[in-house]
TORBALUM-570996 format. One record per residue: residue in three letters; y, z, x of N, C-alpha, C in turn. Coordinates in steps of 0.001 Angstrom, whole numbers, padded with zeros to 6 digits, always signed. Layout:
AlaYZXYZXYZX ...
! end
This chain:
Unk-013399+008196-018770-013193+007747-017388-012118+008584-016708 Unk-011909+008785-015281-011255+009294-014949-009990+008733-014229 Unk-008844+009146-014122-007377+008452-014224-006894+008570-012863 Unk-006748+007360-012113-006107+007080-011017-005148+006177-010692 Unk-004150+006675-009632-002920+005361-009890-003069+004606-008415 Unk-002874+003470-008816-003127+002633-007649-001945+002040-007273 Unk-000851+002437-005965+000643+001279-005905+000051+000097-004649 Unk+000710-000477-005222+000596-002002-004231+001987-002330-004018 Unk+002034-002088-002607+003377-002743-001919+003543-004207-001129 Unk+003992-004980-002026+004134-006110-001479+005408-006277-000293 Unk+005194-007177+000726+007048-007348+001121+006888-008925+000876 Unk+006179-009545+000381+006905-010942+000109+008334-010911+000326 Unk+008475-012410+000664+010468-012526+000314+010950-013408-000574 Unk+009563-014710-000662+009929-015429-001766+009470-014908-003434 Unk+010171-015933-004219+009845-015360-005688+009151-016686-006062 Unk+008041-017160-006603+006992-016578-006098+006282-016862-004652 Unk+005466-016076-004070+005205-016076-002683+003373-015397-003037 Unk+003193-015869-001617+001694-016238-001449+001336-014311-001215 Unk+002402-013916-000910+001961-012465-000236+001553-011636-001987 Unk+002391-011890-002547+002551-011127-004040+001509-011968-004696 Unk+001005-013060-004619-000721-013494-005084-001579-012879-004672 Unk-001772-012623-003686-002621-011720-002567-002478-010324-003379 Unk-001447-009600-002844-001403-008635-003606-001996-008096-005119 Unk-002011-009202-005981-002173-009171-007509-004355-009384-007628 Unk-003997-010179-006494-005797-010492-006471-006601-009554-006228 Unk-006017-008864-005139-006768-007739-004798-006345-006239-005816 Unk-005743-005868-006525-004957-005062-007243-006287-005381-008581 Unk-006142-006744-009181-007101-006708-009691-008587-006547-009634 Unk-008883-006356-008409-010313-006389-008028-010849-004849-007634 Unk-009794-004102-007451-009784-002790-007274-009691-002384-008403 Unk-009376-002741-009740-009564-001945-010823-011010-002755-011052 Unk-011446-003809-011091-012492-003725-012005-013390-003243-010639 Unk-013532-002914-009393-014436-002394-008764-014423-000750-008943 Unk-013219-000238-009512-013100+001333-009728-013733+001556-010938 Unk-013518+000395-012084-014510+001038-013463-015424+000287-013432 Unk-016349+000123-012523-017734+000084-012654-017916+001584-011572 Unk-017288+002362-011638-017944+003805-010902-016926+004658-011730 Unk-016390+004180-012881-016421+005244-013533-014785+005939-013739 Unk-013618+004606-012842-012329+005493-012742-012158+004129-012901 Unk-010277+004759-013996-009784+003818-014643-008128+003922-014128 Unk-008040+002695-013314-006851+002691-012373-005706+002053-012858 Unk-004467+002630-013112-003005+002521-013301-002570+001812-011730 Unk-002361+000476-012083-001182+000388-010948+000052-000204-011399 Unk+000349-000249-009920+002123+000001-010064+002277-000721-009030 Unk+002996-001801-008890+003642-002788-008136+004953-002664-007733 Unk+005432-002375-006120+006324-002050-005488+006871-003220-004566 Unk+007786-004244-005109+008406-005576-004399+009426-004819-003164 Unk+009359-005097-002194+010352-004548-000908+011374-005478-001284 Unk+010984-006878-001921+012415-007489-001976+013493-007141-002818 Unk+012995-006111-003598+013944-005769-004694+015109-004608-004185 Unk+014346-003833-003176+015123-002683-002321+015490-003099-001199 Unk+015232-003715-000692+015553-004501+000585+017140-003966+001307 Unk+017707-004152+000230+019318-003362+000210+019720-002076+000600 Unk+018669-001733-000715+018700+000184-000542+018220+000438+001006 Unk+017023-000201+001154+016370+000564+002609+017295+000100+003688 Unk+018173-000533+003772+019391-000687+005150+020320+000759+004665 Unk+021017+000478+003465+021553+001866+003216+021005+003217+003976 Unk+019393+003382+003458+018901+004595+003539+018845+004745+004720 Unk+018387+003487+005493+018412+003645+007210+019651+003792+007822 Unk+021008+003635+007207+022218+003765+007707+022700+005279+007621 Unk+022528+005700+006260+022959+006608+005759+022298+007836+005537 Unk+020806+008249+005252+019904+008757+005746+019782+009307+004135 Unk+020079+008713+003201+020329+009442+001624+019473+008142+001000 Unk+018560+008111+000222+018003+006983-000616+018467+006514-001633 Unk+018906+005278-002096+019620+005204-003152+018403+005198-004297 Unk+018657+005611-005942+017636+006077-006802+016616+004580-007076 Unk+016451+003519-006654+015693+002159-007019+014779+002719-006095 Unk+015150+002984-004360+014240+002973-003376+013427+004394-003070 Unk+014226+005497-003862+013598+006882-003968+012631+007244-004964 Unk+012222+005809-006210+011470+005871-007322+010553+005247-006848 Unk+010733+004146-005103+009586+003707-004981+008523+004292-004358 Unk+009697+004940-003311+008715+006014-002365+007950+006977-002631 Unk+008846+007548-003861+007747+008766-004763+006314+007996-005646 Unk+006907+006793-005728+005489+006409-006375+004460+005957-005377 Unk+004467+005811-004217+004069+005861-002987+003348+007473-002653 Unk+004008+008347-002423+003503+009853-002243+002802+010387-003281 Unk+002573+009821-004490+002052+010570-005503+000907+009564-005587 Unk+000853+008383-005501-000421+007301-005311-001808+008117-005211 Unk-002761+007720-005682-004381+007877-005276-004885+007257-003998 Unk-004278+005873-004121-004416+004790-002836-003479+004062-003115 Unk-003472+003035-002170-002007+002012-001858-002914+001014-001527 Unk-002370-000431-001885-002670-001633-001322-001294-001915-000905 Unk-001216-002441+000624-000378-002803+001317-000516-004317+001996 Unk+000514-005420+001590+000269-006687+001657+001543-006933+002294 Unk+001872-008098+003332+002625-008403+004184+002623-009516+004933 Unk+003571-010875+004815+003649-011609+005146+003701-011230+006688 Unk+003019-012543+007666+003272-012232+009127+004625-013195+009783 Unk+005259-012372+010872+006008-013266+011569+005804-013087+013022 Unk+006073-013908+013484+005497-013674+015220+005005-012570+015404 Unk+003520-012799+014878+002253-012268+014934+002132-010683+014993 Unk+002944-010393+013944+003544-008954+013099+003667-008757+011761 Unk+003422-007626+011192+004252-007364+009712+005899-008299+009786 Unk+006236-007938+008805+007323-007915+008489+008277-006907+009184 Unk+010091-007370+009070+010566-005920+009417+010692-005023+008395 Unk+010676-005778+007066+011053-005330+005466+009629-004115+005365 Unk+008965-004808+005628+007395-004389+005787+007094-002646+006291 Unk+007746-002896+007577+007936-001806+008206+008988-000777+008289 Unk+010371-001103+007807+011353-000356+007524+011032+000324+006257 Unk+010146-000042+005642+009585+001063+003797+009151+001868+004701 Unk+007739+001825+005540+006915+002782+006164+007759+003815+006920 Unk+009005+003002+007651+009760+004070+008420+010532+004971+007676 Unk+010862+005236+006501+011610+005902+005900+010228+006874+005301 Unk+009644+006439+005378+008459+007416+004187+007798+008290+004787 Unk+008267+009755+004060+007479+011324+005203+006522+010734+005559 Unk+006440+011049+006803+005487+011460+007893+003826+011878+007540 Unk+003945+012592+006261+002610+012806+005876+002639+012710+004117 Unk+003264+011331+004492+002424+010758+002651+001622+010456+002360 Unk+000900+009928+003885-000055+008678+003690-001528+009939+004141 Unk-001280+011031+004543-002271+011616+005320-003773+011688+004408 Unk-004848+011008+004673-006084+011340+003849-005711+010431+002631 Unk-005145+009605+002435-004841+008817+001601-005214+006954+001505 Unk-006291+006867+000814-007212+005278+001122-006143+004292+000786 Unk-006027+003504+001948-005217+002292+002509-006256+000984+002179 Unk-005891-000433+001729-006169-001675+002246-005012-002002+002540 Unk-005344-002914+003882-004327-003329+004546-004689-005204+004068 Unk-003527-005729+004231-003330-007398+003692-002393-008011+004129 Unk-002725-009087+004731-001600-009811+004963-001922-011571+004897 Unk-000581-012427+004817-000857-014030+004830+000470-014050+005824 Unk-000088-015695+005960+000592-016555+007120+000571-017846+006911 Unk+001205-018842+007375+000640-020230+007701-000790-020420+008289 Unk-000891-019707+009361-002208-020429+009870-003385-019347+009953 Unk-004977-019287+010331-005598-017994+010339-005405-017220+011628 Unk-004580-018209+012678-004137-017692+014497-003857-016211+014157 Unk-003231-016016+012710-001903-015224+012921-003007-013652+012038 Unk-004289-013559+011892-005078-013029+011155-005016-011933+012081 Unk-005138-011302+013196-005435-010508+014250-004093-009645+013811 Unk-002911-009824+013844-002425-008480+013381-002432-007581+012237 Unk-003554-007719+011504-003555-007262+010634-004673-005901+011596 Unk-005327-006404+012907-005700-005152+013677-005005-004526+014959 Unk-004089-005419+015143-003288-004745+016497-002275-004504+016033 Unk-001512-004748+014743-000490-003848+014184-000803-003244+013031 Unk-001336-003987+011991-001113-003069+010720-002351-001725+010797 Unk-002966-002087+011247-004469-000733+011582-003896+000065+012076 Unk-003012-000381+013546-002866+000902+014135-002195+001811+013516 Unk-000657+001149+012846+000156+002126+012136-000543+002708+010920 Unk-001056+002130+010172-001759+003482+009267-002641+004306+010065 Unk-003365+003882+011294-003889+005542+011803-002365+006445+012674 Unk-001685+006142+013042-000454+006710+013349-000501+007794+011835 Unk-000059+007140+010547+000560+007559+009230-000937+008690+008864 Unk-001712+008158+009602-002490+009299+009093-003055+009053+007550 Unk-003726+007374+007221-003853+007022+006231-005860+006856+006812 Unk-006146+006398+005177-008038+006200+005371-007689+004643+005380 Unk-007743+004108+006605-007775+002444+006265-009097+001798+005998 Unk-009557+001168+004568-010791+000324+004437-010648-000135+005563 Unk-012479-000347+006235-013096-001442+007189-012558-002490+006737 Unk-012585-003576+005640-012374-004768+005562-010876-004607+005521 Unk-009861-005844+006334-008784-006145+005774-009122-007890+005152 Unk-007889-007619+004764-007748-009743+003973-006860-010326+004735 Unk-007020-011487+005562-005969-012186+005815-006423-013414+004533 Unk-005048-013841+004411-005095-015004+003745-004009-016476+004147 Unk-004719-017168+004931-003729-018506+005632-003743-019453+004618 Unk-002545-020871+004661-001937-021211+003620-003521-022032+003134 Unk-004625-022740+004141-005937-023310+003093-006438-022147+002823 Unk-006438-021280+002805-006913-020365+002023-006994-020016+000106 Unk-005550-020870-000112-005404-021294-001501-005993-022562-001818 Unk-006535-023710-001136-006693-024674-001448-008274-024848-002224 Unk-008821-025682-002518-009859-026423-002905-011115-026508-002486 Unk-011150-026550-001093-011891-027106+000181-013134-026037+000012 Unk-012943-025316-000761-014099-023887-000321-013687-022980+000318 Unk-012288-023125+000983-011885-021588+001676-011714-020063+000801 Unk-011042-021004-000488-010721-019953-001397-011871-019085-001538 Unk-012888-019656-001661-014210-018783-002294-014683-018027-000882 Unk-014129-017683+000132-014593-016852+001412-013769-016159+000745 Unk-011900-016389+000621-011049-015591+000287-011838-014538-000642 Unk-012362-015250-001877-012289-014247-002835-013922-012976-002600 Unk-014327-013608-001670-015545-012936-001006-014879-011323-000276 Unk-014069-011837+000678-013608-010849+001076-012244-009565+000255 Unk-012154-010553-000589-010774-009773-001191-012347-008491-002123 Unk-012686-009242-002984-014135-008322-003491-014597-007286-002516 Unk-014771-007321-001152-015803-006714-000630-014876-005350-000023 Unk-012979-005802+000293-012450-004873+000678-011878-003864-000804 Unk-011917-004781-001914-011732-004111-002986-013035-002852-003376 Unk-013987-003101-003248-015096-002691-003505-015073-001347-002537 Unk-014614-001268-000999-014328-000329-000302-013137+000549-000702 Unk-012427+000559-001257-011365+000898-001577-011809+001591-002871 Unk-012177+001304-003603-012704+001726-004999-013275+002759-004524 Unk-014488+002985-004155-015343+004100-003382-014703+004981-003081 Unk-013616+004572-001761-012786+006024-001240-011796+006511-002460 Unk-011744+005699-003183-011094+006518-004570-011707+007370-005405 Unk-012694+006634-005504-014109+007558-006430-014675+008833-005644 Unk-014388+009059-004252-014818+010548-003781-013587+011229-003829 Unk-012755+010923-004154-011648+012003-003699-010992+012599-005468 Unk-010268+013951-004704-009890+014602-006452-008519+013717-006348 Unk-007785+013700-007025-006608+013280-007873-005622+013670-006782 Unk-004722+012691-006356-003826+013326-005342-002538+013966-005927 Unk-002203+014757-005314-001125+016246-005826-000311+016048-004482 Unk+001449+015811-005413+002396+016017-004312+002886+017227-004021 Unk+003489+018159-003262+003681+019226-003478+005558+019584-003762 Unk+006016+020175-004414+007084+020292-004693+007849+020869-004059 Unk+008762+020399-003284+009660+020857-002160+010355+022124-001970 Unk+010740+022218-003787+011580+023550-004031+011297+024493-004979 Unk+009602+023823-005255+008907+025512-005400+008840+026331-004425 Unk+008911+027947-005403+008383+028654-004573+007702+029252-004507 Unk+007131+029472-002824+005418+029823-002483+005511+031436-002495 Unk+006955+032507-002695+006518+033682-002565+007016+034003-003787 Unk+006234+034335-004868+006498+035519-006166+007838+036048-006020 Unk+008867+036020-007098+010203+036101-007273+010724+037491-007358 Unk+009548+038259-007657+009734+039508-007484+009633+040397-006402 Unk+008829+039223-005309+008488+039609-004119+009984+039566-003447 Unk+010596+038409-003784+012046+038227-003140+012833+039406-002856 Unk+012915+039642-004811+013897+040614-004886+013593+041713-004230 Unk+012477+042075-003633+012195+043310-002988+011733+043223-001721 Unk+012007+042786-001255+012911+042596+000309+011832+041986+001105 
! end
């Protein structure tokens, strides 16, 4: 099979929280939708609440401290990203969005996105297209057609769950695909160099 890494960035804030279920559901559904085509996916789970700290630093100071610079690189070197995010007045997060603001400009470029988010109610389901869509086409990311909202009956009993897990499948299943056409993503190394050393020395 062939070897792909999958990061999932949660910003939950609670421990445990509905956003980091979400996250784990779909994380799992993207690996078993990647090895039934044949690719066998490594992921890697990235909590914003754990850096939360670092990224005020980094935004103060413009230097990453090494917790929040191990996350971002595992971010730029990713195959794809699942990105999950609690809503607040009918937005990401700011936690949410202060990771994205620190992270080059072209990490995300050509790089397959699901976008995810929960809330209290399903009112709050629409920014997952008037904010979180737009900014990954800004970032220059492949956002799956399907996103997931997930509102709080969405965990319950009633039968909602089983739409939930309809759709978490169907955006997993999209996501898998844009993984399965693409080669292996390659970061490029900042302080290689692109001209022959001998070329240097000779002027």
């Amino acid at each position: 099979m062939r070897e792909r890494n999958l990061v999932v960035v949660s910003a939950g804030l609670g421990r445990p929280s509905s956003t980091r279920l979400l996250a784990d559901r779909l994380s799992a559904a993207a690996v078993g939708a990647a090895a039934g085509l044949g690719v066998r996916l490594t992921v890697r789970v990235v909590e914003l609440r754990d850096v939360a700290h670092e990224l005020m630093n980094h935004m103060l100071t413009g230097f990453p401290p090494a917790a929040l610079e191990e996350a971002l690189d595992a971010v730029r070197s990713a195959d794809a990203l699942i990105a999950v995010t609690p809503v607040f007045n009918a937005s990401y997060s700011g936690l949410f969005k202060s990771f994205f603001d620190v992270l080059d400009g072209d990490a995300l470029v050509d790089k397959p996105v699901l976008i995810a988010a929960t809330g209290g109610t399903e009112r709050h389901s629409l920014a997952l297209e008037h904010a979180m869509r737009p900014m990954f086409a800004y970032l220059r990311a492949v956002t799956v057609p399907t996103s997931v909202f997930a509102a709080t009956q969405d965990w319950g009993g009633d039968g909602s769950e089983g739409q939930l897990r309809g759709r978490i499948d169907r955006a997993a299943g999209e996501l898998a695909r844009e993984i399965d056409r693409r080669q292996a993503a390659t970061v490029a190394d900042p302080f290689a160099l692109t001209t022959p050393f001998e070329d240097l020395l000779a002027g």
